[in-house]
N, C-alpha and C positions, 0 to 999 in steps of 0.2 A: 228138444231138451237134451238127448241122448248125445245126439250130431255134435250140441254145442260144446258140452262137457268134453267128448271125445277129441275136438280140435281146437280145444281151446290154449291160444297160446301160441300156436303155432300158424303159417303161412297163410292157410286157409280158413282162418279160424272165421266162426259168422258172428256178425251180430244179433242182438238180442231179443230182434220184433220181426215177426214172418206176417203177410200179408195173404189171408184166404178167400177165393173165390167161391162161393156153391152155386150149383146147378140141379138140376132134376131132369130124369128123362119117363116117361111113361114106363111103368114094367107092371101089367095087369096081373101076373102070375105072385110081385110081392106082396104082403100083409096089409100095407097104404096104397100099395098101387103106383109105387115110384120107384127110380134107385135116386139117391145123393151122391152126384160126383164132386169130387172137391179141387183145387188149383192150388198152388200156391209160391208165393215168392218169398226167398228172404236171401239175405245179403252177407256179405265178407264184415268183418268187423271191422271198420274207421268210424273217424269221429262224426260223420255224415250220415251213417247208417244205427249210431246210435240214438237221433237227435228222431224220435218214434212220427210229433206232427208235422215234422218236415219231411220225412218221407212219405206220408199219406200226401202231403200236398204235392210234392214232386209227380207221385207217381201218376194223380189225378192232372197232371203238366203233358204228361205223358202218352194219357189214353186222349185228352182233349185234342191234342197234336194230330195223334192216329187216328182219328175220329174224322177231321178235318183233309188230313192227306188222303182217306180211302173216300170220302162224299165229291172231292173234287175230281176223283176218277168213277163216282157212280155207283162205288162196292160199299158193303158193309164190313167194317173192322169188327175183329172179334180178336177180345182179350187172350182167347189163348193161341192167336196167331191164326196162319204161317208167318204173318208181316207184322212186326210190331209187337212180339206177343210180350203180354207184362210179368206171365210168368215165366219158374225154371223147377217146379215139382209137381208132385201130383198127378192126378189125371189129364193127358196133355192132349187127350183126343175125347169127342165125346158123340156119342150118338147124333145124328142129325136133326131133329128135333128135340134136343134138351134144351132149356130154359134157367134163365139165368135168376137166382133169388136171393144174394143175396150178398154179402162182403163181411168178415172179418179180421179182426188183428191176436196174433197167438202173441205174447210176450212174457220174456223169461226174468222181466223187472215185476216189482212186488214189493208188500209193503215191511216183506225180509231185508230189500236193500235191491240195488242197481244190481243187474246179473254181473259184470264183473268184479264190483268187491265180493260177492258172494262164490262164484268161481274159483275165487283165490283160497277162499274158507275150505272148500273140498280140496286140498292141497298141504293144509298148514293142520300140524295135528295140534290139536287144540290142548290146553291143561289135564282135561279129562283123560287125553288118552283116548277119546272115541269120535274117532273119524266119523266127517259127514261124508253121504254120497246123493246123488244127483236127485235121488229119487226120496231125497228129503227136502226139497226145496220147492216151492209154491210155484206159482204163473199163473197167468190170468187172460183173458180172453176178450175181446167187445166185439159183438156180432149186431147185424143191421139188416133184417129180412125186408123182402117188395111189400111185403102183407102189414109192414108198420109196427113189427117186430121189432125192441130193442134187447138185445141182452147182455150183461157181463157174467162171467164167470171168475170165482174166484178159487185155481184148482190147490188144494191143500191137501198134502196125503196125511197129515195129521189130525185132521177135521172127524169128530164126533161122527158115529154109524147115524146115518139119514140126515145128515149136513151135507149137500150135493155144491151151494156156494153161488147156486145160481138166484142170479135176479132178472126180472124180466118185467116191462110195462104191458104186457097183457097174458092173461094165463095161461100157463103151459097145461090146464084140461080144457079139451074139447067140449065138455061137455058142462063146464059151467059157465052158467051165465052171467051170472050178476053178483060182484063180490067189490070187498074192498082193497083197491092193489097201493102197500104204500111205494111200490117203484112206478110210479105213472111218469111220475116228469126223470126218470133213469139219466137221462141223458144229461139233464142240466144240474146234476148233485154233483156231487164232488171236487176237488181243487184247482186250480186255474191249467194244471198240467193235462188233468182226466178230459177236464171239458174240453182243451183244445186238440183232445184224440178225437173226440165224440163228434166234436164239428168239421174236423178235416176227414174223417171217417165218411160222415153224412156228406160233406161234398163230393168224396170219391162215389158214394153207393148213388147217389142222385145222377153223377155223370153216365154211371156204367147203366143206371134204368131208362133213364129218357133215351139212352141210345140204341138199347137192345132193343128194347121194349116198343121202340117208338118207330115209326115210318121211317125207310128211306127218304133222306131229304135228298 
């Protein structure tokens, strides 16, 4: 969010949807008994890189490629490289037995507006007299865990104390059992744009499981 504001406008300016990796590796010493490492990809601002279900699809074009060039030489591909890696931030090295859980999308569009016309608003001083800045404006999240996790986040710095924004099709307590969730079907609500993140999403997260997760073929 910081990054975009900061170069936007200019040469290198990104666009508006970063692409997140997680991992887990064993750490017995922390409080779960894990660490979370995270990856992530996001891109230069064109009209290519705007367009959010066409780059989950591409990208999933991508790893299916590299998936196929490392099995006809006998190796296993891994996302974050040396060969083929899909990312360019993040955690770019990771313990050797960390495990892969999971795929997200960070995005700086919302139900504020498309991140570019809104970019432009932190620039143009309003009738008020009172400028906006970067850290008034929304984003939103859609994550996909192996465990059959879905979730969106919708982050709002204006949101009510104990309004977190999160929805999820199974309970973020541990410890309950048996409730009513009305996000069960998360994934198939919302408008023809949301769903076709939710299904190019679930194709990438389907690609990157069966391959990590799965035999060398």
């Amino acid at each position: 969010m910081v990054e975009a504001d900061q170069r936007f406008g200019g040469r290198e300016a990104l666009g508006p949807h970063g692409v997140v990796l997680f991992f887990v590796s064993d750490a017995p010493g922390e409080p779960h008994g894990y660490l979370l490492h995270t990856a992530y990809r996001l891109w230069l601002a064109s009209p290519d890189s705007d367009d959010l279900p066409r780059l989950l699809a591409d990208l999933d074009g991508v790893a299916r490629d590299n998936i196929a060039r490392a099995a006809s030489a006998r190796r296993r591909w891994h996302p974050l490289g040396p060969e083929g890696s899909m990312v360019n931030g993040g955690d770019m090295s990771l313990p050797e037995h960390a495990a892969y859980v999971g795929v997200g999308v960070s995005t700086l569009d919302s139900d504020q507006g498309r991140w570019y016309q809104l970019a432009h608003t932190l620039r143009d001083l309003p009738a008020t007299g009172h400028r906006l800045s970067v850290f008034d404006l929304k984003g939103q999240a859609y994550v996909l865990l192996t465990d059959g996790a879905a979730m969106h986040i919708d982050r709002d710095p204006h949101a009510p104390l104990g309004v977190d924004g999160i929805r999820c099709n199974r309970t973020l307590d541990p410890d309950r059992v048996t409730y009513y969730n009305r996000h069960e079907n998360l994934t198939e609500d919302g408008d023809d744009a949301t769903r076709a993140v939710w299904r190019n999403l679930s194709v990438l997260h389907h690609t990157l499981t069966a391959h990590l997760h799965g035999p060398l073929a």
